[in-house]
ZAMARGU-4260 file (C-alpha; in steps of 0.2 Angstrom, whole numbers, plus 5000, padded with zeros to 4 digits):
<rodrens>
0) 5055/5218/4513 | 5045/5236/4509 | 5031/5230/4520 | 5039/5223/4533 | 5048/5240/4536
5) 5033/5250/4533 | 5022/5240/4548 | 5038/5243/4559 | 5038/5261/4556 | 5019/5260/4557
10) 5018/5252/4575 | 5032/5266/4580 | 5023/5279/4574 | 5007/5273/4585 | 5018/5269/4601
15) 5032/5282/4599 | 5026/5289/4614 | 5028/5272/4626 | 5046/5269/4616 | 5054/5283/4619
20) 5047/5280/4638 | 5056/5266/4637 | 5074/5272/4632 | 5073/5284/4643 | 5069/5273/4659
25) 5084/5260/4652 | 5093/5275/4651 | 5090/5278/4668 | 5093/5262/4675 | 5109/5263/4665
30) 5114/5278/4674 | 5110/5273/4690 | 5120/5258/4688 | 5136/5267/4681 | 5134/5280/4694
35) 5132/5267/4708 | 5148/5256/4699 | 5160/5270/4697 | 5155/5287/4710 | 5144/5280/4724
40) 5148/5259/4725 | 5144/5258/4743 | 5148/5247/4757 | 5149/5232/4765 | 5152/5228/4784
45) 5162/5212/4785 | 5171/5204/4799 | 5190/5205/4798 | 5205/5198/4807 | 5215/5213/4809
50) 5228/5205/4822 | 5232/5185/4826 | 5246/5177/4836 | 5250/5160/4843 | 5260/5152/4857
55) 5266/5135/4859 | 5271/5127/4876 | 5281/5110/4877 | 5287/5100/4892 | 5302/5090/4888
60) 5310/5078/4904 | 5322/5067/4908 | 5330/5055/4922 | 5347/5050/4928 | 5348/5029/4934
65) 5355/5030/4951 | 5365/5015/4961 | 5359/5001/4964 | 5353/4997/4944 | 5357/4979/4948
70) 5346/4968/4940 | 5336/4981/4927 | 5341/4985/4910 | 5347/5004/4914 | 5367/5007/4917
75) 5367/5018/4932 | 5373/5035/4925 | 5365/5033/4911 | 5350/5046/4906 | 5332/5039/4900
80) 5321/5055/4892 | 5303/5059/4887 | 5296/5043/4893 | 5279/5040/4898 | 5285/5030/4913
85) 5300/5030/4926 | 5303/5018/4937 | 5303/5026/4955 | 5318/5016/4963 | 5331/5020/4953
90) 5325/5036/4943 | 5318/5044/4957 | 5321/5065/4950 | 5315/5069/4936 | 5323/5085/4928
95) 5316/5093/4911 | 5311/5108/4904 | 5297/5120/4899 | 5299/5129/4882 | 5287/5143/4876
100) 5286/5149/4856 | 5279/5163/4851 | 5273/5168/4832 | 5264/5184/4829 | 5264/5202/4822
105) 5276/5212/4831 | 5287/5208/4849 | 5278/5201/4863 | 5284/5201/4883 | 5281/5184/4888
110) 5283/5179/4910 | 5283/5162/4914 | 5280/5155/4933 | 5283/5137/4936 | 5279/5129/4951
115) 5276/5112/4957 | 5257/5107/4964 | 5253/5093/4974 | 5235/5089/4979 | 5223/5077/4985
120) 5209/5075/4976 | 5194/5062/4971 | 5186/5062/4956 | 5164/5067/4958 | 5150/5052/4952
125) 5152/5061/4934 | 5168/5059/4931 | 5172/5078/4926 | 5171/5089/4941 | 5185/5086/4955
130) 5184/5089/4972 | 5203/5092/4981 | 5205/5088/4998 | 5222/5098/5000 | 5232/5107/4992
135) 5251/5114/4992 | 5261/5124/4979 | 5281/5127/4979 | 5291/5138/4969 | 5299/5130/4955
140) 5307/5143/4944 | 5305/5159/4934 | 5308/5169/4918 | 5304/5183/4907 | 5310/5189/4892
145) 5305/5202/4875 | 5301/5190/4862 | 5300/5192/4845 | 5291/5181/4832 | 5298/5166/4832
150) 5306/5167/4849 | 5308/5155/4862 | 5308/5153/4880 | 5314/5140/4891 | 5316/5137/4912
155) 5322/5121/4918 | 5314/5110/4934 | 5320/5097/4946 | 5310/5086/4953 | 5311/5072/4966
160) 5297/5063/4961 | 5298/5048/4976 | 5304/5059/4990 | 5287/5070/4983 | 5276/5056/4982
165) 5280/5049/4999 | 5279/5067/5009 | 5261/5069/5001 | 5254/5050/5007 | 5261/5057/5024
170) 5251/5071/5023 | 5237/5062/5014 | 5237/5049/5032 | 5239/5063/5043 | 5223/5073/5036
175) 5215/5056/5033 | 5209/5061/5015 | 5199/5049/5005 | 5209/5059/4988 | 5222/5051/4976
180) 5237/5061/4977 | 5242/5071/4961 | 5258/5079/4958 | 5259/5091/4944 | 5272/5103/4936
185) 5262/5120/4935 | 5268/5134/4923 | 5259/5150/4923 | 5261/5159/4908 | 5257/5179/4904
190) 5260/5185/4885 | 5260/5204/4885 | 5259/5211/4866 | 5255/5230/4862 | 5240/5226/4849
195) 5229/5221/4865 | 5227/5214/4880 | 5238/5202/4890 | 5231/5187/4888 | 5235/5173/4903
200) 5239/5153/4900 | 5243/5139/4911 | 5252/5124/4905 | 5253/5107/4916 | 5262/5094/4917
205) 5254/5078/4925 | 5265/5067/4935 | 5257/5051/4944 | 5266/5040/4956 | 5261/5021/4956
210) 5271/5011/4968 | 5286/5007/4960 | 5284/5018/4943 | 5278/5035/4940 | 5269/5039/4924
215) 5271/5057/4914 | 5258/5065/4903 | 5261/5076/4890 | 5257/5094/4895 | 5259/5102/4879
220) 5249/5112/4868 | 5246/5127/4856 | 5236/5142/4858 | 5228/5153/4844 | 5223/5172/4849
225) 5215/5185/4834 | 5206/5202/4835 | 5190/5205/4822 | 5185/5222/4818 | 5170/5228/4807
230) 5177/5235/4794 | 5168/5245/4778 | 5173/5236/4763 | 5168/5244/4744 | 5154/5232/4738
235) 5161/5224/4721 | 5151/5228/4708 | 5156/5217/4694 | 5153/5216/4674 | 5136/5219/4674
240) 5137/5236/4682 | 5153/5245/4678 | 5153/5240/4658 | 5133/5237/4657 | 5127/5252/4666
245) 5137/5264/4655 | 5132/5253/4640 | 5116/5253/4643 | 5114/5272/4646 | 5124/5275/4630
250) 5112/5266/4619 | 5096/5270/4627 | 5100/5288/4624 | 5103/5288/4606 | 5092/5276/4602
255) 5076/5292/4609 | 5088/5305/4604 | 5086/5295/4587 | 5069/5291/4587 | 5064/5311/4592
260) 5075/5318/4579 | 5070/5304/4566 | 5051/5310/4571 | 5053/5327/4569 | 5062/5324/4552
265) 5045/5314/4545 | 5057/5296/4545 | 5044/5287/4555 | 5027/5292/4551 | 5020/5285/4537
270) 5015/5295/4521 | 4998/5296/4513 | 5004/5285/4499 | 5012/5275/4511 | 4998/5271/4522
275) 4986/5268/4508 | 5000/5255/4502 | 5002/5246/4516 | 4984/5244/4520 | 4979/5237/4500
280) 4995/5226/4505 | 4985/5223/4521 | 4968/5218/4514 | 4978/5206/4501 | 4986/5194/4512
285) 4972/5194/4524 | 4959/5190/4509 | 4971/5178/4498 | 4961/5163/4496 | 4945/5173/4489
290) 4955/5181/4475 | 4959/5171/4460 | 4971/5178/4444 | 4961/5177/4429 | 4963/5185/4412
295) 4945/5195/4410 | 4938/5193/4392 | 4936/5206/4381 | 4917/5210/4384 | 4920/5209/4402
300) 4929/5225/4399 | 4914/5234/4389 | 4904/5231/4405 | 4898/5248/4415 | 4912/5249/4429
305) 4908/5253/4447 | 4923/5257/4460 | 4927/5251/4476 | 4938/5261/4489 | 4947/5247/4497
310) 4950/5230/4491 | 4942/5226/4508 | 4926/5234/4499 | 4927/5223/4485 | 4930/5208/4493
315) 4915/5212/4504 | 4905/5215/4489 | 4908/5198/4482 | 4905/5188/4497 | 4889/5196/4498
320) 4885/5194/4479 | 4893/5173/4480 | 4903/5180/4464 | 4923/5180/4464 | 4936/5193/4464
325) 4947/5191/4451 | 4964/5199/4449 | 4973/5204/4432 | 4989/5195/4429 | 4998/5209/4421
330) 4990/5223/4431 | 4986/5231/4448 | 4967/5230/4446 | 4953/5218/4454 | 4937/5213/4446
335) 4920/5207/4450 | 4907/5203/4436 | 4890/5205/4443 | 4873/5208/4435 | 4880/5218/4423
340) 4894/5224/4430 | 4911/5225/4433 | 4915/5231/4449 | 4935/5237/4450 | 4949/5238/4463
345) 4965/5249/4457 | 4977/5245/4470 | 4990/5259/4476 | 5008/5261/4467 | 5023/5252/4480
350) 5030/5267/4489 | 5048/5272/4481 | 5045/5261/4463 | 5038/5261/4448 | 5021/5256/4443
355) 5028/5238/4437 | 5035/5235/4453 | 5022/5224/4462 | 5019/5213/4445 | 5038/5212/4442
360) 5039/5204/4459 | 5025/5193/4459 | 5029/5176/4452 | 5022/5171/4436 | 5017/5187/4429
365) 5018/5191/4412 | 5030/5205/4404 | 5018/5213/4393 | 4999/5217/4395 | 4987/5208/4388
370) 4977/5218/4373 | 4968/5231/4380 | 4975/5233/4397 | 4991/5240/4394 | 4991/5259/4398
375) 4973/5261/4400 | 4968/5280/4401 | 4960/5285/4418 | 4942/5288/4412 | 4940/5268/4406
380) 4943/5251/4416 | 4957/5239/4407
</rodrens>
């Protein structure tokens, strides 16, 4: 609508200054966010794993029934493996094996040292700290060898775990030690890789001799190892920033590029005409429920005519005299009848129409001029 355009252009006019403020710091942010997505993003200091690698170490074992096997369930000669439990009389050696895997980035060097522990020991009041009595090592076997990932490496063992069991209650008697004795199959491992230090393992496995039986744990595990560095990483700027930044920069700067040029051309600022249009148009809607459409009568018109500036003056005027302000159907003009007098409005012609515009577009007005109103001649009043 005319005056809905006009009171836009109006309020630009009177806050150009803080809109084009406006663009120009959205135009900013816009820049900064398209400079920061797309020449200076930044970055991030994130922990990452740069190396990881992983061993595995299993026991596997084993025992041969020896003569007499008379009355048990083994055949002598026969071999009985990876049990939990031997029995001591006629599987007295226990033979097996130690195997080390290796998975990683690159080859690894890999020494393994097995040896076989015996000790006595007794367990503290807590449970968890042991205190050994004595303690002797021997020589088992050794290896070494390059490994690369997903290589192996395996020594054997031998074991006579009742001849064992029996030497270490002799020297269990001899010392007179209050410990339980242990045995154990000790392997010290040493992994040697080029992307950091040797790192140092020990795998056990436990063997426990109960009279007649002897019991064997499982001694194996796996073993993780990985390196963090701090490394820079570019921050991820997203969406928002490298397609709204630019965006927004874009627009903001043609839209004051737009209003400055559209300024200096005379686009925003109301004219004279335009003013005085908006303000009658102003003044009508604010005062609508004291005007009232009514034809004037014919001596009306021969009345001595008074005019007002504004129809702001006239509605004043009227409120002040307790009369009404009537408004011609078929014309742009406002009366008041008072003592005498007829006190007239002419309202302003709509910017870009003719002088019919505003009645043609006012329901319910009439075509035509009523007698005596139609092109009335600028010295006299309808």
């Amino acid at each position: 609508m005319p005056g809905d355009w006009l009171r836009a252009r109006a309020a630009l006019d009177d806050w150009f200054a803080v809109a084009v403020a406006v663009l120009v710091v959205l135009a900013g942010v816009g820049a900064w966010a398209a400079y920061g997505a797309y020449v200076a993003p930044g970055t991030t200091a994130e922990e990452r794993t740069v190396d990881e690698w992983r061993v595995a170490g299993a026991f596997d074992h084993r025992a041969t029934v020896t003569p007499p096997a008379n009355g048990t369930a083994f055949e002598p000669g026969s071999t009985v493996e990876n049990r939990s439990l031997y029995l001591t009389t006629v599987m007295p050696e226990l033979e097996g094996s130690f195997t080390l895997g290796y998975r990683g980035e690159g080859p690894a060097t890999v020494r393994l040292d097995e040896r076989v522990r015996v000790r006595s020991v007794a367990a503290s009041s807590g449970g968890e700290e042991q205190t050994v009595y004595w303690q002797r090592s021997r020589t088992l076997e050794s290896g070494s060898a390059t490994l690369r990932p997903g290589g192996r490496l395996r020594i054997p063992f031998a074991l006579n775990v009742s001849r064992t069991a029996v030497d270490a209650g002799a020297v269990n008697e001899r010392l007179r030690s209050p410990g339980q004795i242990q045995v154990d199959v000790v392997v010290d491992v040493v992994v040697d890789r080029q992307n950091g230090p040797a790192q140092s393992l020990t795998f056990t496995l436990p063997i426990r001799a109960e009279g007649d039986i002897y019991r064997v744990e499982s001694g194996g595990r796996q073993e993780t190892f990985s390196r963090s560095e701090t490394v820079a990483v570019p921050n991820d700027t997203g969406p928002l920033r490298s397609l709204g930044g630019p965006l927004l920069a874009a627009v903001a700067t043609v839209g004051a590029v737009g209003l400055a040029t559209a300024r200096r051309r005379g686009i925003v600022a109301l004219s004279a005409r335009e003013r005085a249009w908006l303000d009658y148009r102003d003044d009508r809607d604010e005062f609508d429920e004291w005007i009232t459409t009514i034809r004037l009568p014919p001596e009306a018109r021969e009345l001595p005519v008074a005019e007002a500036v504004s129809l702001a003056d006239l509605v004043d005027f009227a409120i002040d005299a307790e009369s009404a302000v009537l408004e011609s159907p078929d014309s742009r003009r406002y009366h008041v009848v008072h003592d005498g007098y007829r006190y007239t409005y002419e309202a302003p012609p709509e910017p870009g129409g003719g002088a019919g515009t505003e009645l043609a577009q006012r329901p319910g007005a009439e075509p035509n001029p009523e007698p005596g109103e139609a092109e009335p001649a600028p010295e006299s009043e309808d």
